[in-house]
C-alpha positions in Angstrom: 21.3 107.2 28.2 19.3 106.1 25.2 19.5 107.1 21.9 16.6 108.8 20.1 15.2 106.7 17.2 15.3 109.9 15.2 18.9 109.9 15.6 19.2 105.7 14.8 17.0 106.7 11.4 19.1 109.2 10.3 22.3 107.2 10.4 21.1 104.4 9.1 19.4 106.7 6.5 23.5 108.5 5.7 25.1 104.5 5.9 22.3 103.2 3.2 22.6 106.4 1.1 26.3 105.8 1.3 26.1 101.8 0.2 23.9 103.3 -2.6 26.5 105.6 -4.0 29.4 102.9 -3.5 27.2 100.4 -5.7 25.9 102.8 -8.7 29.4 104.7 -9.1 32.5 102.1 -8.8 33.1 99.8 -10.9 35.3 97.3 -8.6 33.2 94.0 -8.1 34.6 93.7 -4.3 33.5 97.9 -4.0 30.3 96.9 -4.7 30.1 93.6 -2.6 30.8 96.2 0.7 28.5 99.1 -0.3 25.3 96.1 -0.6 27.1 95.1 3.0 27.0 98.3 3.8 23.5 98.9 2.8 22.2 95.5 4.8 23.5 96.8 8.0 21.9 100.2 7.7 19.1 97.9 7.4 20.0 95.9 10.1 20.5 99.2 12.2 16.8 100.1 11.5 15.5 96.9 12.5 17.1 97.1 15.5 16.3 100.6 16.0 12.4 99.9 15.6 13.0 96.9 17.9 13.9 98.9 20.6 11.8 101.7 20.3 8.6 99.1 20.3 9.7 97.0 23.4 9.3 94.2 21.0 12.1 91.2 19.6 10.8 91.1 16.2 13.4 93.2 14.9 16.4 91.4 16.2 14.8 88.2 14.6 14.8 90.1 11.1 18.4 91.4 11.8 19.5 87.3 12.1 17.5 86.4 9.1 19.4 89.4 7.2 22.9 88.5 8.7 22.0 84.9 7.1 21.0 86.4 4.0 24.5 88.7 3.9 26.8 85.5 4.5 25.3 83.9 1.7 25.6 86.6 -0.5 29.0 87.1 0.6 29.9 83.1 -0.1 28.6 83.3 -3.6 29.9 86.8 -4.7 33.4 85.6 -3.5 32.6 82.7 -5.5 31.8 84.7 -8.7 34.8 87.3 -8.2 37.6 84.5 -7.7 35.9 82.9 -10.5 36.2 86.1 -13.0 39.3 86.5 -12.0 40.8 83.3 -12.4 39.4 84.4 -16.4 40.2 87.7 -16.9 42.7 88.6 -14.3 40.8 91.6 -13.4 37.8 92.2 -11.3 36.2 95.2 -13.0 32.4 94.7 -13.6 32.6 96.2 -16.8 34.2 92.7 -18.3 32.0 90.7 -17.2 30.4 89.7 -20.0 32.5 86.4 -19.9 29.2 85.0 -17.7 26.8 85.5 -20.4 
């Protein structure tokens, strides 16, 4: 049974629109670090999608290089949260003028 890519489209379409949402209404830095997650897997969905729609393995190489891409951003956001934290003792993006 495969899945139509209409289908694959319009979920990764929902799970982006979603991550978009999570990122331009919360304020919680850690929110915000999962809805730009969330938003690189809908990509990553897409990609591989496309990939399989096309009988081609470009798209799985692209989902790797955006898995790389995530982890980093994960390492350094963490980073930047503990950081804030360890300063104001609260993560809310709205005080975080302490990194001007």
């Amino acid at each position: 049974m495969i899945v139509p890519l209409e289908h694959v489209i319009i979920l990764s379409l929902i799970i982006f629109s979603i991550g978009i949402l999570g990122v331009l209404i919360r304020k919680n830095a850690i929110i915000i670090f999962m809805s730009i997650e969330l938003m690189l897997n809908a990509v990553n969905l897409s990609l591989v999608g496309f990939s399989r729609y096309y009988n081609s393995v470009d798209g799985q190489v692209f989902v790797f290089l955006v898995m790389t891409l995530a982890a980093a951003e994960v390492a350094v956001g963490l980073a930047i949260i503990v950081s804030l934290f360890r300063n104001k003792k609260t993560i809310n993006i709205d005080e975080m003028n302490i990194l001007r």
